[in-house]
N, C-alpha and C positions, 0 to 999 in steps of 0.2 A: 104135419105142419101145425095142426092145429093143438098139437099137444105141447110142441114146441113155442107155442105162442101163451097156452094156460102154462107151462114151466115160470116164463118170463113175468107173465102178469104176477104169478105170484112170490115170485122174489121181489117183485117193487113192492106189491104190497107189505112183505115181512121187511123192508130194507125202511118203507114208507113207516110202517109202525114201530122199527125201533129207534128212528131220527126224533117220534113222534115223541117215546119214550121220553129219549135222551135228553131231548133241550128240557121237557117237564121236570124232570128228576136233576137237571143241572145245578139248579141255586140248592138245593137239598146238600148234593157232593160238597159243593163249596163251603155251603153251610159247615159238614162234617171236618170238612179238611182245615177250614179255619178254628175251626175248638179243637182238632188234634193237633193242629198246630199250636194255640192258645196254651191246652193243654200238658205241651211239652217244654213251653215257655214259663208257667205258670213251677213247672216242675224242676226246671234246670232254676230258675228264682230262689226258692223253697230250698235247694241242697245250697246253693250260696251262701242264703242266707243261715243254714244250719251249720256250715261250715265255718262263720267268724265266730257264731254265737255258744258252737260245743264248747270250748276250751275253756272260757268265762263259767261258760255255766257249771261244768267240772267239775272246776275250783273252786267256785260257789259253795257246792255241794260237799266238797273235802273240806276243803278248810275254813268252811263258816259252819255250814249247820251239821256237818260229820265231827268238828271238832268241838262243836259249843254243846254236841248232843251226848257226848262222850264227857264234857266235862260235869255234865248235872247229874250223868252216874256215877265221875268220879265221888262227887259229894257225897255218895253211900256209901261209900267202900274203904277200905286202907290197905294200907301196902303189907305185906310179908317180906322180910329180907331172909329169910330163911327159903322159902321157894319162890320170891320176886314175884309174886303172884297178886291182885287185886282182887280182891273179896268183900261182899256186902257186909257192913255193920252198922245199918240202916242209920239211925241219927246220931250217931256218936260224934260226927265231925263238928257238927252244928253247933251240940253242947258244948263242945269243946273253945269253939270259935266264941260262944255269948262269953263264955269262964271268961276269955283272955280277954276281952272287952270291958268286962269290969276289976279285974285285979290283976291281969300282966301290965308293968307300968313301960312296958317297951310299945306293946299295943297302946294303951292310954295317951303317950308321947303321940302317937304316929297319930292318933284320930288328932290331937290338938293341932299337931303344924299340917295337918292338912287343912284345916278348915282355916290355918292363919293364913295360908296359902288363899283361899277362895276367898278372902275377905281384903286381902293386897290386892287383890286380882280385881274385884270388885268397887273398891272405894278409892284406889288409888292407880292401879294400871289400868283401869278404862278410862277415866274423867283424862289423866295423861295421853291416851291413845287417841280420845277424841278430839282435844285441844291441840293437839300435835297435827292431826289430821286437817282440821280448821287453817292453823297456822299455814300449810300447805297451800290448802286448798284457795287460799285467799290470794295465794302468790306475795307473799310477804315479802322484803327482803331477807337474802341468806335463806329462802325457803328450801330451794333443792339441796344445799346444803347438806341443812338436818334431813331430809329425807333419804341421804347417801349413806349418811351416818347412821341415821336410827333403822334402817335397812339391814346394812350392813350385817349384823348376828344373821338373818335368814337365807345368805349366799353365801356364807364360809360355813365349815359343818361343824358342827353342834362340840366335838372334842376340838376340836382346833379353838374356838370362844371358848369352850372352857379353860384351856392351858393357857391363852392369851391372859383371859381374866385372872386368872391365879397367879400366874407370873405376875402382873398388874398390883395385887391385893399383896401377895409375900413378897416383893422386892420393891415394886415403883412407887407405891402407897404409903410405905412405912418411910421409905428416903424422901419425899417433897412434904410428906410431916415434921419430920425432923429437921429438915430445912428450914420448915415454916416458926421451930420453934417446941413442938409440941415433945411432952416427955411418957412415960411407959406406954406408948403405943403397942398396944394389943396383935398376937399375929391373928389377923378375922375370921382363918377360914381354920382356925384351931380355937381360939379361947372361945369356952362354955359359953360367954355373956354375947359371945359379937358375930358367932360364926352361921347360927341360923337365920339373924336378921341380915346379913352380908349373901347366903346364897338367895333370899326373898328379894334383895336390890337384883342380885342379876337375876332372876326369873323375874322382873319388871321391865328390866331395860334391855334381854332378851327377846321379851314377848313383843318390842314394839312393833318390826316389819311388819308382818302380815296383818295384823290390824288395824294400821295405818294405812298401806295399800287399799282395804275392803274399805276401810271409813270413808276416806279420800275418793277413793272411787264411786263411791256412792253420794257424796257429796256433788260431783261433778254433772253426778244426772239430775239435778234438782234447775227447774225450769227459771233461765236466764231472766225472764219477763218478770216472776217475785221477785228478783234479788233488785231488777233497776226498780222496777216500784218501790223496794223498800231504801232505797237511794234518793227515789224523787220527794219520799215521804217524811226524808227527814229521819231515819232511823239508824240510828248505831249500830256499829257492826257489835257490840257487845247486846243489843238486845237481836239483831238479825240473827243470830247464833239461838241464842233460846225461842226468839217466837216463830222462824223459820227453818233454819238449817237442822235444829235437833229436835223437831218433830217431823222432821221430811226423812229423816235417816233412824227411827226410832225404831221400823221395823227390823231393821240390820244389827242395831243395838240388840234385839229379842234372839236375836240366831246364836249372839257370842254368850249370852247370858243365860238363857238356856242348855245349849254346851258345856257349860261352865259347871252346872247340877253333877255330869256324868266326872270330870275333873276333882272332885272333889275325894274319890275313892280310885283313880287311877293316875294323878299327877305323882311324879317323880320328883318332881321341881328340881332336876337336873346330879339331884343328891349324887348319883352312881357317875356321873362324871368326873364328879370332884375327888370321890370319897372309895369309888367302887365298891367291892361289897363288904367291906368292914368299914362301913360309916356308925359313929356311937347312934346312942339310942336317942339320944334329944336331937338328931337330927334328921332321923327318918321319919315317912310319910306313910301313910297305906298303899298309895302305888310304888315306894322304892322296899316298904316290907315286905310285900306280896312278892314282885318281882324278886328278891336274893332268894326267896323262899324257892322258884323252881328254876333258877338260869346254873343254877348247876351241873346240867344232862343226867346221866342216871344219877349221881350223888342226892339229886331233888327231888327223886320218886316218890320216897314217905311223903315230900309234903303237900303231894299234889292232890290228895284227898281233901287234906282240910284247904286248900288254895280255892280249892273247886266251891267248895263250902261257904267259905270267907266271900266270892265272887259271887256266888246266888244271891246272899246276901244283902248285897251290895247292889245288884241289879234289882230284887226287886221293894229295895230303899228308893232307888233311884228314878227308876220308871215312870212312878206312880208322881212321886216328886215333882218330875221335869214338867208332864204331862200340866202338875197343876198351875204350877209358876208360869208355863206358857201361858195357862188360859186367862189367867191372871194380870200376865205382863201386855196383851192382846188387849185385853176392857180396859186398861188406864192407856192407850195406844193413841195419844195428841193428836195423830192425825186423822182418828174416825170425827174431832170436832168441828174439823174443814167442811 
């Protein structure tokens, strides 16, 4: 009996000391189970998030810095047609490329209407872009109007505005001339004298949409309380425009004009629309030379060493370039004098 009684005593005790255990050790468990849980949370997060982020990244990897890393070797190499094969000949492209810089007068053409390009672009389709945007913004009469219309090019696609414009230029153009009176009307998008300032009016009046949009839009955010002050003050909407509106929006102005640096050596200015790729030589640009240069599939192989060549180039003209004009365009910035 009495062994039967120490059995008993000591199963309470062993039953006493492991409850005793248990509840101590309980927030511990919890503790564990809540970070394996966390843990597994943390982990099913992590593959999600690695799962939208692979395929960007990929492509990142291929066709940005696998293909722009590929292109600065192609810049050492040339092509063989004989075994289609790509082989070092270290600077030969280069020199090649400065040669045609100073004496091919097809190169010579192309750097000029590029930079006529950057200079319509700048003197004449921004101040247009911005004053258009104003006009808008102002709610003018006939305002949505022009904004349907000067839209309009950036919702129809790019060859459809071109063949309208062409159509436009070779039949409609020449007939309300001659209506009007006028004699040897020129065909524009053919005669030597009239056909590069003629695609320069449509890469103007092309370019309005989206710049209009951004200007406008940006205009919109400029706080309602200056504009009625500059109403209570007595101030014309011709000076509210300079001593308000375009230095409230001056930083926006720095984005397109900046942009505009790298434009200088890749604008097409639409040439390949009009002209495809037997456009003469006084009408191409460095970005419509370059491009006939390799949009031939294999036929363009040869030229893709000195393209590569031509493009280094050109980026690091450019880089250095942009960087500067920013920091530049940034220190005369109106609105650090608010």
């Amino acid at each position: 009996m009495n062994k039967v009684k120490l059995q008993e005593i000591k199963h309470s005790l062993q039953w006493g000391i492991y409850e005793f255990f248990r509840k101590i050790t309980a927030p511990l468990r919890k503790s564990g189970a809540a970070k394996k849980k966390l843990r597994k949370s943390k982990t099913g997060e992590f593959l999600f998030f690695l799962a939208l982020i692979i395929y960007p990244v990929v492509q990142f990897c291929v066709f940005y810095i696998g293909v722009n890393f590929n292109s600065i070797l192609l810049a050492f190499k040339t092509f063989n047609i004989d075994t289609s094969e790509f082989y070092f000949v270290g600077f030969d492209n280069f020199k090649q490329f400065f040669y045609d810089v100073g004496h091919d007068p097809v190169m010579i053409m192309a750097i000029k209407n590029s930079f006529k390009i950057y200079a319509v672009t700048l003197f004449i389709a921004l101040p247009l872009n911005i004053f258009f945007s104003y006009f808008i913004y102002k709610k003018v009469p006939c305002s949505k109007f022009f904004q349907v219309i000067l839209f309009m090019p950036q919702v129809l696609s790019a060859i459809v505005m071109s063949l309208m414009f062409k159509f436009f230029v070779d039949r409609g153009l020449p007939s309300i001339l001659s209506a009007l009176g006028f004699k040897n009307i020129p065909a524009f998008l053919v005669d030597k004298n009239t056909a590069f300032n003629t695609i320069m009016f449509y890469c103007v009046w092309s370019g309005f949409g989206t710049q209009i949009l951004i200007y406008s839009s940006a205009m919109s955010r400029i706080d309602e309380s200056l504009v009625e002050y500059a109403k209570l003050e007595g101030m014309s909407a011709f000076k509210e425009f300079f001593q308000i509106t375009l230095p409230l929006i001056f930083p926006t102005m720095i984005t397109f004009l900046v942009a505009g640096i790298a434009g200088i050596f890749t604008n097409q200015a639409q040439v390949f629309n009009f002209y495809g790729s037997s456009a003469d030589y006084y009408l191409q640009t460095l970005g419509y030379n370059f491009f006939i240069k390799v949009a031939s599939g294999d036929a363009s192989l040869p030229n893709y060493p000195y393209a590569a060549a031509g493009g280094l180039v050109f980026t690091v003209i450019a880089v250095p370039l942009t960087i500067l004009i920013k920091k530049l365009l940034e220190k005369i910035n109106p609105v650090t004098e608010y």
